[in-house]
C-alpha positions as a Markdown table, in Angstrom:
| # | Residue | x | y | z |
|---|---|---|---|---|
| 1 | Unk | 0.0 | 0.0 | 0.0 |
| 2 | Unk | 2.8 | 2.2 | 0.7 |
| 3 | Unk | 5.1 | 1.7 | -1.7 |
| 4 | Unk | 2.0 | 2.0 | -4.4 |
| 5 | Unk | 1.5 | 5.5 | -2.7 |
| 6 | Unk | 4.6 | 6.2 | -3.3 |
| 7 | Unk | 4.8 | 5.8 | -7.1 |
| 8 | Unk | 1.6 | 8.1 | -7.5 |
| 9 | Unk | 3.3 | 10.8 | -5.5 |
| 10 | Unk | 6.7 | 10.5 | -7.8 |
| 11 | Unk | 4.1 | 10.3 | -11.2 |
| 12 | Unk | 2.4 | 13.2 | -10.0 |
| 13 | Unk | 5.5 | 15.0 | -9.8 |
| 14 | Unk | 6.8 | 14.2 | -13.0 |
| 15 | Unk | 3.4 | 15.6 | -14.3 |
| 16 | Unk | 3.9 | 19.0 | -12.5 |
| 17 | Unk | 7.0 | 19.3 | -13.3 |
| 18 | Unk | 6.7 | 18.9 | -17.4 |
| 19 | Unk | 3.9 | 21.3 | -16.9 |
| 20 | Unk | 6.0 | 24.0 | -15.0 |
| 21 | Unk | 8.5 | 23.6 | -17.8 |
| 22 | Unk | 6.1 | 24.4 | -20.3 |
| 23 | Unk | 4.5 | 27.5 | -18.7 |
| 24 | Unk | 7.9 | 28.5 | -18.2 |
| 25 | Unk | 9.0 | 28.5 | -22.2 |
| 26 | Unk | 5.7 | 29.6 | -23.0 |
| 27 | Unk | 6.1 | 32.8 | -21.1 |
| 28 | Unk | 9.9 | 33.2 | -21.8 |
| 29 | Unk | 8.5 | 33.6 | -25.4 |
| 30 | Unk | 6.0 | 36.1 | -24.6 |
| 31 | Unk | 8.5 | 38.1 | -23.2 |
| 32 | Unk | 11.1 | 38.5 | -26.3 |
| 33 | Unk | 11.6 | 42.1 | -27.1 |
| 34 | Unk | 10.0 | 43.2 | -30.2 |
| 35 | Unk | 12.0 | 44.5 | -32.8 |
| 36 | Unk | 11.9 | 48.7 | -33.5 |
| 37 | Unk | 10.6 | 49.8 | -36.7 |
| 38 | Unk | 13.6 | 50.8 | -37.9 |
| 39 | Unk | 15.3 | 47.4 | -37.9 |
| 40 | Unk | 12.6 | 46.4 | -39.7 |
| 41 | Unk | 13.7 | 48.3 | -42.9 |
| 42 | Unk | 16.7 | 48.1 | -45.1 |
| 43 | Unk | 18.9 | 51.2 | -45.4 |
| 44 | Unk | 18.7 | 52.4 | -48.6 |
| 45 | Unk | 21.7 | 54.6 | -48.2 |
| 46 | Unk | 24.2 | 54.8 | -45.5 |
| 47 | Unk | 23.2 | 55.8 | -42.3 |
| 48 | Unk | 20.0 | 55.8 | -43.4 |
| 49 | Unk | 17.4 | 56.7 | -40.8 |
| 50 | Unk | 14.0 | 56.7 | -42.2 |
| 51 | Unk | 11.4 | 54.8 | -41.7 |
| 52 | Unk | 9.5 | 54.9 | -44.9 |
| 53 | Unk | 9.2 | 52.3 | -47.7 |
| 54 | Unk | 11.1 | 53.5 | -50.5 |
| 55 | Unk | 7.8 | 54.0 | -52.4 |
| 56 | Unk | 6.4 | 56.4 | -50.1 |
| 57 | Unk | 9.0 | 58.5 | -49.9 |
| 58 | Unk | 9.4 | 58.9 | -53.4 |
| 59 | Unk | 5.7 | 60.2 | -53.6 |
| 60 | Unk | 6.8 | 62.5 | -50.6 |
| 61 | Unk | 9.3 | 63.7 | -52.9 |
| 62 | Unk | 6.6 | 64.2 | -56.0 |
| 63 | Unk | 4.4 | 66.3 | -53.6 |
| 64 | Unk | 7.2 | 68.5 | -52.5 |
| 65 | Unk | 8.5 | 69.0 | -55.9 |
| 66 | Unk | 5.6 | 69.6 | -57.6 |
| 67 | Unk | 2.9 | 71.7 | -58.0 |
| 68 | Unk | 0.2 | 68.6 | -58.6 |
| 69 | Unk | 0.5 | 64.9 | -58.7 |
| 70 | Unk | -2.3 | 64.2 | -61.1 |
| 71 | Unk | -4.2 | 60.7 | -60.7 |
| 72 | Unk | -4.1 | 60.1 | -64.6 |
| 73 | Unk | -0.4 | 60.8 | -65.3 |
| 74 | Unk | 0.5 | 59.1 | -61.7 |
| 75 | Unk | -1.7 | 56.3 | -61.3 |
| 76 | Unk | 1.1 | 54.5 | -59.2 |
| 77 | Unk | 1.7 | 57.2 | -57.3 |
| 78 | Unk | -1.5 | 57.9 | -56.8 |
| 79 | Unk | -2.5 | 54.2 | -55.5 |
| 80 | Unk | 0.9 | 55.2 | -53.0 |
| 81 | Unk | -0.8 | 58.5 | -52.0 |
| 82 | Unk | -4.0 | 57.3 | -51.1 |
| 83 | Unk | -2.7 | 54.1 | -49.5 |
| 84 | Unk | -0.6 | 56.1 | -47.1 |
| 85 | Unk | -2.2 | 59.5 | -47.1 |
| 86 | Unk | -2.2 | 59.9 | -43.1 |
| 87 | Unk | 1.3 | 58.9 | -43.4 |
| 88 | Unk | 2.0 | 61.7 | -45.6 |
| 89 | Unk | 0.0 | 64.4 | -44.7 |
| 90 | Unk | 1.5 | 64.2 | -40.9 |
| 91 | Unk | 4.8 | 64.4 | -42.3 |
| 92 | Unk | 4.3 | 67.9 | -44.4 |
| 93 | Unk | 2.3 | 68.4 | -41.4 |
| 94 | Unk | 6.0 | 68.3 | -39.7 |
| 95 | Unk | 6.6 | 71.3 | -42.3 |
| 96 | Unk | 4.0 | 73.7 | -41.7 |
| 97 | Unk | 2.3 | 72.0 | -45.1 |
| 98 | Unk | -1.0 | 71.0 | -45.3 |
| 99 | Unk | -2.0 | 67.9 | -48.6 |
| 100 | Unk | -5.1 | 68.6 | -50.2 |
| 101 | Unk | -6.3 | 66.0 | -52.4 |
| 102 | Unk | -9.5 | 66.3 | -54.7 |
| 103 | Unk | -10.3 | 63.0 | -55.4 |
| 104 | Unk | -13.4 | 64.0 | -58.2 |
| 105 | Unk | -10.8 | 65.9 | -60.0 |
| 106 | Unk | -8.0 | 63.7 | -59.7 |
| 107 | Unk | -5.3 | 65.7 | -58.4 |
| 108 | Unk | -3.4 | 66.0 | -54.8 |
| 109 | Unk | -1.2 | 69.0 | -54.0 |
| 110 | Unk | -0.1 | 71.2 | -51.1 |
| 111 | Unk | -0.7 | 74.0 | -49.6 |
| 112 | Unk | 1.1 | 76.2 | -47.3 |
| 113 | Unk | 0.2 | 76.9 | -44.0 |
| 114 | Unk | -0.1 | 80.6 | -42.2 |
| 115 | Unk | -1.7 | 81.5 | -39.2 |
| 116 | Unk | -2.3 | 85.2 | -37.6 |
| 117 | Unk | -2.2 | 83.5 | -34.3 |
| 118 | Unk | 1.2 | 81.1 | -34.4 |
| 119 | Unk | 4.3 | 82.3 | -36.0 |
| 120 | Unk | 5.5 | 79.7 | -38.5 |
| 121 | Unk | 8.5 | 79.2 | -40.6 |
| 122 | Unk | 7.7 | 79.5 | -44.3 |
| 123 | Unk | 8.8 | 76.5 | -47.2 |
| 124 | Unk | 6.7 | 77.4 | -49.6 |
| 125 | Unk | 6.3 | 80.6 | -52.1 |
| 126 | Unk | 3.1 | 81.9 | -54.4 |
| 127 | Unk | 4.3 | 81.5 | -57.6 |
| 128 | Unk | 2.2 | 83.8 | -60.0 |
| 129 | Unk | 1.4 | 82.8 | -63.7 |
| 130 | Unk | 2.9 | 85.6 | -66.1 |
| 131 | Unk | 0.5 | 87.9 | -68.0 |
| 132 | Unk | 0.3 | 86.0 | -70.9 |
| 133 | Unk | 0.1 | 82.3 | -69.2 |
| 134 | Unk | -2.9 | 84.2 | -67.6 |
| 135 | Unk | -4.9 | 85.4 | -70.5 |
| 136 | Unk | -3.9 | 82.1 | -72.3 |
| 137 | Unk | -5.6 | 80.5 | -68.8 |
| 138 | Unk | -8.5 | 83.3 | -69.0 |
| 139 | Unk | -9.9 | 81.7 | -72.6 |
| 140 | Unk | -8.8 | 77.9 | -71.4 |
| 141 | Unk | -11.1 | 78.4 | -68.5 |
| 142 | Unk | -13.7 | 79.9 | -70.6 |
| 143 | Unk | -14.0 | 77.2 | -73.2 |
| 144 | Unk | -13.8 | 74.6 | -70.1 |
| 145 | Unk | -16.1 | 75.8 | -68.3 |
| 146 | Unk | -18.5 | 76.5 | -71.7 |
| 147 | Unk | -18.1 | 73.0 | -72.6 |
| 148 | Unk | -19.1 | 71.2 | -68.9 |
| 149 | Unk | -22.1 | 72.9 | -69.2 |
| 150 | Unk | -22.9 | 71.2 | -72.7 |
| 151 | Unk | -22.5 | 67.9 | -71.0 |
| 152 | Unk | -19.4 | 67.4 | -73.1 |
| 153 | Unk | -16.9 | 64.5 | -71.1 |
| 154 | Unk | -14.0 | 66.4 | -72.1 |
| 155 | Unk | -13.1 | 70.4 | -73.3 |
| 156 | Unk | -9.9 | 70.6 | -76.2 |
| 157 | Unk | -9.0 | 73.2 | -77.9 |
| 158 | Unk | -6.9 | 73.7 | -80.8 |
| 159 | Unk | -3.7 | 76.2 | -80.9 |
| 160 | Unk | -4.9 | 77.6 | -83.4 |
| 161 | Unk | -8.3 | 79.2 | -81.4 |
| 162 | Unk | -5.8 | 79.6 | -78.7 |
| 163 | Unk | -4.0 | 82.4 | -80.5 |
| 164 | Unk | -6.7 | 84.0 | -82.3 |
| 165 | Unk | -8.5 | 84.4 | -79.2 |
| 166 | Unk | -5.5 | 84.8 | -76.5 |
| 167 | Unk | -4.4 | 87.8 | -79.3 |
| 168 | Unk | -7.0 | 90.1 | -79.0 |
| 169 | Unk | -6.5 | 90.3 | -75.5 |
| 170 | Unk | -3.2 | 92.1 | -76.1 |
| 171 | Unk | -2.3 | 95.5 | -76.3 |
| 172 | Unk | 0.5 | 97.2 | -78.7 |
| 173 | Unk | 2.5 | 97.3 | -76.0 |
| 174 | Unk | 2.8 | 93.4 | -76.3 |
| 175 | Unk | 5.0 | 94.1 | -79.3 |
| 176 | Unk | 4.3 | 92.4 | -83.1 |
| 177 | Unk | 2.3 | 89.2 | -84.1 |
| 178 | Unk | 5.2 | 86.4 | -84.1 |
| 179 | Unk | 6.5 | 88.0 | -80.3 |
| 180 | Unk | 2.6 | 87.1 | -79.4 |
| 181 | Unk | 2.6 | 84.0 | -80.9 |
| 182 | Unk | 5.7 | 83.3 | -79.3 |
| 183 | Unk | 4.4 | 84.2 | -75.6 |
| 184 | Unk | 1.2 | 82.5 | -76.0 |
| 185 | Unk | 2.8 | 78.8 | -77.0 |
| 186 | Unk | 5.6 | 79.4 | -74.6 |
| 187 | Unk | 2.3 | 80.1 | -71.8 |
| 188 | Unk | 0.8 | 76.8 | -73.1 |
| 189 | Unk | 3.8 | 74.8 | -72.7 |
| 190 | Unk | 4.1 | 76.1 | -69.2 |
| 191 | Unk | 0.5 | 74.8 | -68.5 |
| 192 | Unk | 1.3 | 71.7 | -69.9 |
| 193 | Unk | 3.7 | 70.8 | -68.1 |
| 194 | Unk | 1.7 | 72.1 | -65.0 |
| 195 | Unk | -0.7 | 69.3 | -65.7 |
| 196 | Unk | -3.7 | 72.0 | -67.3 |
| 197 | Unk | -3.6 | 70.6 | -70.8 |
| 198 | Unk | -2.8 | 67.8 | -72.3 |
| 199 | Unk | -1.4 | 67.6 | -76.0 |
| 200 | Unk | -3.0 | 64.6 | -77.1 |
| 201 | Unk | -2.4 | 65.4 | -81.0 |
| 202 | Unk | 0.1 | 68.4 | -82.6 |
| 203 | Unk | -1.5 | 71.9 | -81.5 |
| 204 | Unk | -4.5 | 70.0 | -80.3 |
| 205 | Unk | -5.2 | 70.2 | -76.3 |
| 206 | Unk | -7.3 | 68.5 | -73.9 |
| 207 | Unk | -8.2 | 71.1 | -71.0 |
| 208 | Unk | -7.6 | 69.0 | -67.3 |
| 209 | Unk | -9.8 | 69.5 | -64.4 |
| 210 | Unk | -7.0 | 71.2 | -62.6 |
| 211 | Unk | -8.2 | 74.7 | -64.7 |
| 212 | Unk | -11.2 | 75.0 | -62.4 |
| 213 | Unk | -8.4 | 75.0 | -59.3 |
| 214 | Unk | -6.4 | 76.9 | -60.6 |
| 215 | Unk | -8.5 | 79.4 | -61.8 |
| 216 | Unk | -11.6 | 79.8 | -59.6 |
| 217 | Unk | -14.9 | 81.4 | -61.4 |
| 218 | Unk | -14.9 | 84.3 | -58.8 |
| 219 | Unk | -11.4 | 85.1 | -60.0 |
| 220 | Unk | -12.4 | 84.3 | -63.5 |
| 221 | Unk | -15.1 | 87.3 | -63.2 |
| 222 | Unk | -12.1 | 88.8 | -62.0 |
| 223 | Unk | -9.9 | 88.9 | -65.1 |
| 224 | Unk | -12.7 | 88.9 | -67.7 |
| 225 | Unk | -13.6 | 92.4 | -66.0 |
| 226 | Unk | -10.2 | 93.4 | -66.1 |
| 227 | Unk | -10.2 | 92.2 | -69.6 |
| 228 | Unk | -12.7 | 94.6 | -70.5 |
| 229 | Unk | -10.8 | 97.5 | -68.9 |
| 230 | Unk | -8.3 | 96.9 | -71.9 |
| 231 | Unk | -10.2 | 98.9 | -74.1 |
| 232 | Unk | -10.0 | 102.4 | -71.5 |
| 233 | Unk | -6.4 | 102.8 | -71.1 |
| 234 | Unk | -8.3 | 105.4 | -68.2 |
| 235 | Unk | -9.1 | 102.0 | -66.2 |
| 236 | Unk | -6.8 | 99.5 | -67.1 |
| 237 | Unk | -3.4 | 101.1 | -64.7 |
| 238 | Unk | -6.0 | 100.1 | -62.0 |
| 239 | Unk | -6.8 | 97.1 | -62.9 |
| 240 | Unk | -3.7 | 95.2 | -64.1 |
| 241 | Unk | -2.9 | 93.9 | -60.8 |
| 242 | Unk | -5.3 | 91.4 | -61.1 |
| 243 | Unk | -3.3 | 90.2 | -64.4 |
| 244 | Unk | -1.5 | 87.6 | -63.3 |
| 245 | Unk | -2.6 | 84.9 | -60.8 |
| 246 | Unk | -1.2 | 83.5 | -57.6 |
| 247 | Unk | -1.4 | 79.7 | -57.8 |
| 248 | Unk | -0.2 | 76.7 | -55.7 |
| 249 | Unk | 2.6 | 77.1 | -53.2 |
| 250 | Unk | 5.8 | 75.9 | -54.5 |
| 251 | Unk | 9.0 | 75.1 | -53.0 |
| 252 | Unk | 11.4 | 77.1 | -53.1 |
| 253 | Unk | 13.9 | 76.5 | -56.1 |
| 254 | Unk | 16.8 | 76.6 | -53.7 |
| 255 | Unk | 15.6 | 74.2 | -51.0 |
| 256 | Unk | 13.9 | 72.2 | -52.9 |
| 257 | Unk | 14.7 | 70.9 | -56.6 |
| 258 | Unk | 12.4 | 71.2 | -59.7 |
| 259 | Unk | 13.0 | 67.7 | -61.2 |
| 260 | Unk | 10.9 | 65.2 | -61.8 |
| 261 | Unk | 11.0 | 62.1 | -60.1 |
């Protein structure tokens, strides 16, 4: 009877002691310290210390550079952007930047931020179109905005109508024809590369969304009425500082540079 005792006590102990054994691996596991974020990535250039996948930082990059990132001309950017938007807008947050992104137009860019209240360090600048990328963007907006209300998908325009319209809107001061013609496909060049039109065919444009941000309709009313003033040389000192117009923030060309990814 004893001894039978016995050997129950000494299974029993074996039992408790396996079990102790595997509490105590299981919670030596639980316990491993987790690796940091940072360990997690590989440096894609010594001493590398960022955090973010290469990806996003390249469409960091875009944003900073550039005055739009455009859905259609970006689309894997785009997919990057709106996959890590919070991501991105906390880090030009960080700069005193705030992301705007229109997602019925198809475009993202940045804006800088100013406050009366809170005195903050400023990245950005208003760059201003010149006078003749204005009135080119005066008739661009004009025949957009005439051609959404006809239900048309898309508004083009050919460089041709461009000119003959954009040329009445100078004055003799604006010198001959050819310096006219000059300025006016030198301002269309400018806007295409800004992402307002599109050359699908020679001298034959498709007008982006992006003119409605760009050119807003009260400023619209704005220039047509200083368009008029053209005609009274009385009026029009008064009114041509509404001639050009102050777009996007952009970096500045020294801290920032201009080319493309």
């Amino acid at each position: 009877m004893t001894e039978t005792a016995t050997q129950a006590d000494l299974d029993a102990g074996d039992v408790d002691a396996t079990d102790i054994a595997i509490e105590e691996a299981a919670a030596s596991d639980a316990f491993i310290a987790p690796a940091s974020m940072e360990d997690d990535l590989d440096e894609l250039f010594p001493g590398d210390r960022g955090v973010l996948d290469a990806a996003v930082r390249r469409v960091f990059v875009h944003v900073l550079q550039r005055r739009f990132l455009l859905a259609d001309r970006n689309r894997d950017e785009w997919t990057v952007l709106l996959d890590n938007q919070q991501l991105i807008e906390s880090r030009l947050n960080d700069l005193f930047v705030r992301l705007v992104v229109d997602h019925d137009r198809g475009v993202a860019y940045k804006q800088q931020v100013r406050s009366d209240e809170f005195e903050m360090p400023i990245l950005l600048r208003d760059a201003a179109y010149t006078r003749s990328e204005t009135l080119v963007l005066v008739h661009l907006r004009t025949v957009y905005q005439r051609e959404s209300a006809a239900g048309e998908p898309a508004a083009r325009v050919d460089i041709e109508d461009v000119e003959q319209t954009v040329m009445s809107y100078f004055v003799d001061a604006d010198g001959d024809t050819a310096r006219r013609q000059r300025s006016i496909r030198k301002a269309m060049d400018r806007l295409a590369r800004d992402g307002i039109v599109d050359e699908e065919t020679t001298g034959r444009f498709r007008i982006s969304p992006l003119v409605e941000i760009v050119l807003s309709a009260e400023k619209l009313r704005e220039l047509r009425d200083w368009l008029r003033t053209q005609s009274d040389p009385a009026r029009a000192e008064g009114a041509a500082s509404v001639a050009a117009v102050d777009v996007f923030d952009e970096a500045e060309e020294d801290d920032l540079e201009e080319n493309a990814l």
